[in-house]
C-alpha positions in Angstrom: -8.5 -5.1 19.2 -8.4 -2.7 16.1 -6.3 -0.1 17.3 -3.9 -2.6 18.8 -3.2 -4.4 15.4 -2.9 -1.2 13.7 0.9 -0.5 16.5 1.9 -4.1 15.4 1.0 -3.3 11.8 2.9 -0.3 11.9 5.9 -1.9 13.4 5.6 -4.8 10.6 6.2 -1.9 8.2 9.1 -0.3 9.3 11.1 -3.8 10.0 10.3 -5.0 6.2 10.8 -1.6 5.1 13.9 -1.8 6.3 14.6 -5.2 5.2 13.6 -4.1 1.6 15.7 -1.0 0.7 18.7 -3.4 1.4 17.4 -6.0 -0.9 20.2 -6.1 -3.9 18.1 -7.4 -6.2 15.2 -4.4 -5.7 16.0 -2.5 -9.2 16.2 -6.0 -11.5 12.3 -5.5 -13.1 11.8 -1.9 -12.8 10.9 -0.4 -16.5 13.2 2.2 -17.2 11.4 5.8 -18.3 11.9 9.7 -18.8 13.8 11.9 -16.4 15.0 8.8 -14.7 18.7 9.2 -13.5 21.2 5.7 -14.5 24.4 5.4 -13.3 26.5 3.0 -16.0 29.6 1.6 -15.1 31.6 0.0 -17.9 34.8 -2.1 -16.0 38.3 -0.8 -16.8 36.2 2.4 -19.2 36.4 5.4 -16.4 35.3 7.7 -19.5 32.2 5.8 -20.3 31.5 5.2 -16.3 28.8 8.2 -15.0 25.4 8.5 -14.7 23.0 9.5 -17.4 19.7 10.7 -17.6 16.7 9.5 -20.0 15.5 13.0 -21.4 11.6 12.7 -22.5 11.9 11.1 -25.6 12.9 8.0 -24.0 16.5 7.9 -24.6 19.8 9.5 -23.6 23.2 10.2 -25.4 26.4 7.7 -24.6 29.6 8.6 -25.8 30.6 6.6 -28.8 27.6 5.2 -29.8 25.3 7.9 -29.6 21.4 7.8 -29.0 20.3 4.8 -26.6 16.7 4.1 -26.4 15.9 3.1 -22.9 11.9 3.5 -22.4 10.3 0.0 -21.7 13.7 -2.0 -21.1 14.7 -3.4 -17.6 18.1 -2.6 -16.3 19.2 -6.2 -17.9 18.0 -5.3 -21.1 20.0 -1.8 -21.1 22.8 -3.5 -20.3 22.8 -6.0 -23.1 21.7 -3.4 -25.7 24.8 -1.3 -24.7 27.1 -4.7 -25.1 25.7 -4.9 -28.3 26.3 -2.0 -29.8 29.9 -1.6 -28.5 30.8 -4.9 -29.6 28.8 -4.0 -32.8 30.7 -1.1 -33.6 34.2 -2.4 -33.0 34.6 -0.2 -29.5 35.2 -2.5 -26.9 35.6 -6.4 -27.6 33.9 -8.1 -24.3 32.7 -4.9 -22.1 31.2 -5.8 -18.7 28.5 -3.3 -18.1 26.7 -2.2 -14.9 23.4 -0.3 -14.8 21.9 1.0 -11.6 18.7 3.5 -11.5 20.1 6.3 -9.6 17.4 8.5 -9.1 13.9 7.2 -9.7 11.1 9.6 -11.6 9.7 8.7 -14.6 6.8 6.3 -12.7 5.0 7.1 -9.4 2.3 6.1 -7.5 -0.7 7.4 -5.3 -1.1 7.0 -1.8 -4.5 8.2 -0.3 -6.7 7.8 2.9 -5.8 6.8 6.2 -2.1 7.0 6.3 -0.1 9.0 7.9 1.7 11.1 4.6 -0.8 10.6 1.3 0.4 11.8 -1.5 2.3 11.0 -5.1 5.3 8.5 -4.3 8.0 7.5 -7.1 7.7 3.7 -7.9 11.0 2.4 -7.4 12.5 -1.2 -8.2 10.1 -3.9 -7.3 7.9 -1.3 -4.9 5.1 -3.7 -3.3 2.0 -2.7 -1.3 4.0 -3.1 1.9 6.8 -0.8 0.9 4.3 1.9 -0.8 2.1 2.2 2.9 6.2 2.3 5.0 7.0 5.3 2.4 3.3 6.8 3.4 4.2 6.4 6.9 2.1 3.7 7.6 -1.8 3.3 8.5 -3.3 5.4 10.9 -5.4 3.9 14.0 -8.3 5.3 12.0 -7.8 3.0 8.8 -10.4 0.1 7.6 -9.6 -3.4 7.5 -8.9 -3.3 3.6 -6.6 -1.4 1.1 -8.0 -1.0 -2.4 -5.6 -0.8 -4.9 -6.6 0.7 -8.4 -4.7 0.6 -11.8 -5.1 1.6 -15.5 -5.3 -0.7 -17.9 -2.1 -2.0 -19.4 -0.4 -0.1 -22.2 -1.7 -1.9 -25.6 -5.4 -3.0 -24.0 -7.9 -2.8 -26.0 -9.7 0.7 -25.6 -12.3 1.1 -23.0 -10.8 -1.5 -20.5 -12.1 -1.1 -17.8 -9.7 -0.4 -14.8 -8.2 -3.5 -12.3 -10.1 -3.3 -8.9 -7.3 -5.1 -6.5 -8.8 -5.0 -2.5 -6.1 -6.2 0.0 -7.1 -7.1 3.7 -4.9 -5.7 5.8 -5.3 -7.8 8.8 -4.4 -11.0 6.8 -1.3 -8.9 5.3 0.0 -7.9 8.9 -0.6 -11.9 10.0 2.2 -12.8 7.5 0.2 -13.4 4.1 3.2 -11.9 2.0 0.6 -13.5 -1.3 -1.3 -10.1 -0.3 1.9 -7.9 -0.6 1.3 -7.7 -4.0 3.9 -5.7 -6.9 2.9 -2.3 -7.8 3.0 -0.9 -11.0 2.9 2.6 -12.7 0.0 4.5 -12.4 -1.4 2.6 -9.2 -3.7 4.2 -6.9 -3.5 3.1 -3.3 -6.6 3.8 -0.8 -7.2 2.8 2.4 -10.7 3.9 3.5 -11.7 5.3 6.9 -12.8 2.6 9.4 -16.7 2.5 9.5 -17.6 2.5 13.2 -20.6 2.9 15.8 -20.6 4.1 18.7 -21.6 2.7 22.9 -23.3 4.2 25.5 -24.6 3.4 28.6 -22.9 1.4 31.3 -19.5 1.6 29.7 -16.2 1.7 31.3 -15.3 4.5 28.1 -18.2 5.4 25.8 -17.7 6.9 22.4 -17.0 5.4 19.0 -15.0 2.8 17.5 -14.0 1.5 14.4 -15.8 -2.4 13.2 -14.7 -4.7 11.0 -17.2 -7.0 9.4 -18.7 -10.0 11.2 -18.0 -8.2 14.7 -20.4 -9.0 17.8 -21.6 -6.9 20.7 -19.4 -8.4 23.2 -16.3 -7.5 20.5 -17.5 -4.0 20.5 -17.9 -3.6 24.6 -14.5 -4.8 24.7 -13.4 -2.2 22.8 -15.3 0.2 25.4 -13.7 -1.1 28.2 -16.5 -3.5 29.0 -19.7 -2.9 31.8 -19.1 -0.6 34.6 -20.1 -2.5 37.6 -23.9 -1.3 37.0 -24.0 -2.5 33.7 -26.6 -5.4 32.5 -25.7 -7.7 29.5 -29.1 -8.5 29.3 -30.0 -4.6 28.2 -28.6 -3.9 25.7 -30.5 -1.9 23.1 -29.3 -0.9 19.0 -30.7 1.4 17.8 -30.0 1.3 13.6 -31.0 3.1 10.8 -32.5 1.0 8.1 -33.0 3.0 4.6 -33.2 6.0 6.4 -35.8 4.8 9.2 -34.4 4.4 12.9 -35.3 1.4 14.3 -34.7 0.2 18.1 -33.5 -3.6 18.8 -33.9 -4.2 22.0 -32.5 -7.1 24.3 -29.7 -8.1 21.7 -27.6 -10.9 22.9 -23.6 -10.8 23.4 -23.5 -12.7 20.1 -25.4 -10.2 17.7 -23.6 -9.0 15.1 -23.4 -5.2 14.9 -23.6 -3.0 12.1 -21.9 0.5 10.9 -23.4 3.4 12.0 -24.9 1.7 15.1 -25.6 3.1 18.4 -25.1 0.4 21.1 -26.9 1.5 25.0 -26.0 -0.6 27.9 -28.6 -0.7 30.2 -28.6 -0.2 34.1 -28.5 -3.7 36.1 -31.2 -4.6 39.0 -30.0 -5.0 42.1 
């Protein structure tokens, strides 16, 4: 059941990955930064037209009117600051102004755990949780059922802030819950922890481990064994579990008992 919602998970992700890098309006809420490329068009003004880069002090020479601050302003604001200040100095009387990011790098995210490439991503235009895993090529069949996302406290909070704790199930995400596909910002930390699992024996078409999600039964677990071999009983089935270090052994668990990481699950030999 896991490992099949982790292919249709992965194919969710490269369809809206898709859909997303051809979204117009991606760039509209980004906050510009150092090193990060712009290319400025100014209509009819092929001299003022090129791209630009915001060096680390946050802003970047333009002819005319000199040193630009762009740290902290959207791509809207840049554009109406550069209005302003060639209608301000008597350059241009009603300039119409285009600003595009044309090479992300002054904000980046982490991507760790069970995907496929985890590493340090660029955050670009209105990245979202869905985007960031595509970029990381996607969840492995190994991934949990949750993605925990973990970000710094917002520039200006009051010293000692503790940082934001965001956990995303994945399952719900991948069912449609785009609520869940939450914005990213700068400085995020993306994690998506290892499946806990246990593992079958017995009389089991395919014994081994598997991954668990909360709340799952015996009978969800044998099914992802392959169910009994024809000499299999479902009225022996033993678990054993370790309980604050101790081993225990239940034995006779029903179809219906709930199952627990780290459990060993033995399917007993029917009587005949």
């Amino acid at each position: 059941m896991i490992k099949k919602n982790i292919s249709t998970f992965a194919c969710a992700l490269l369809l809206w990955s898709g859909a997303y890098a051809s979204a117009p309006s991606a760039q509209t809420s980004y906050v510009l930064g150092p090193q990060d490329v712009l290319n400025i068009t100014v209509l009819g003004e092929s001299d003022l037209s090129r791209k630009y880069t915001i060096e680390q002090d946050g802003s970047f020479t333009f002819p005319l009117i000199g040193r630009v601050t762009a740290r902290g302003l959207t791509l809207r604001d840049l554009e109406q600051e550069l209005r302003k200040k060639l209608i301000g100095g008597g350059y241009l009387k009603n300039p119409e102004i285009s600003v595009a990011v044309d090479a992300y790098q002054s904000q980046r995210i982490m991507v760790w755990g069970q995907v496929n490439d985890p590493g340090e991503y660029q955050l670009a235009g209105d990245m979202t949780l869905l985007s960031a895993l595509a970029k990381a090529g996607s969840i492995t069949p190994s991934a949990g059922r949750h993605a925990v996302i973990v970000r710094a406290a917002k520039k200006g909070a009051a010293e000692g802030t503790e940082p934001e704790i965001v956990k995303i199930d994945l399952n719900d995400l991948q069912a449609g819950n785009m609520a869940l596909n939450i914005p990213l910002r700068d400085g995020d930390t993306i994690n998506v922890p290892k499946a806990q699992s246990v593992f079958v024996s017995g009389h089991v078409k395919t014994p081994g481990g598997y991954p668990v999600d909360e709340g799952m039964t015996v009978l969800q677990v044998l099914s992802l064994a392959g169910g009994l071999t024809d000499r299999g009983s479902d009225k022996k089935i033993n678990i054993t579990r370790t309980v604050d270090g101790k081993k225990s052994e239940l034995k006779g668990v029903k179809l219906t008992s709930l199952v627990q990481p780290g459990d060993t699950i033995v399917v007993g030999q029917r009587v005949f």
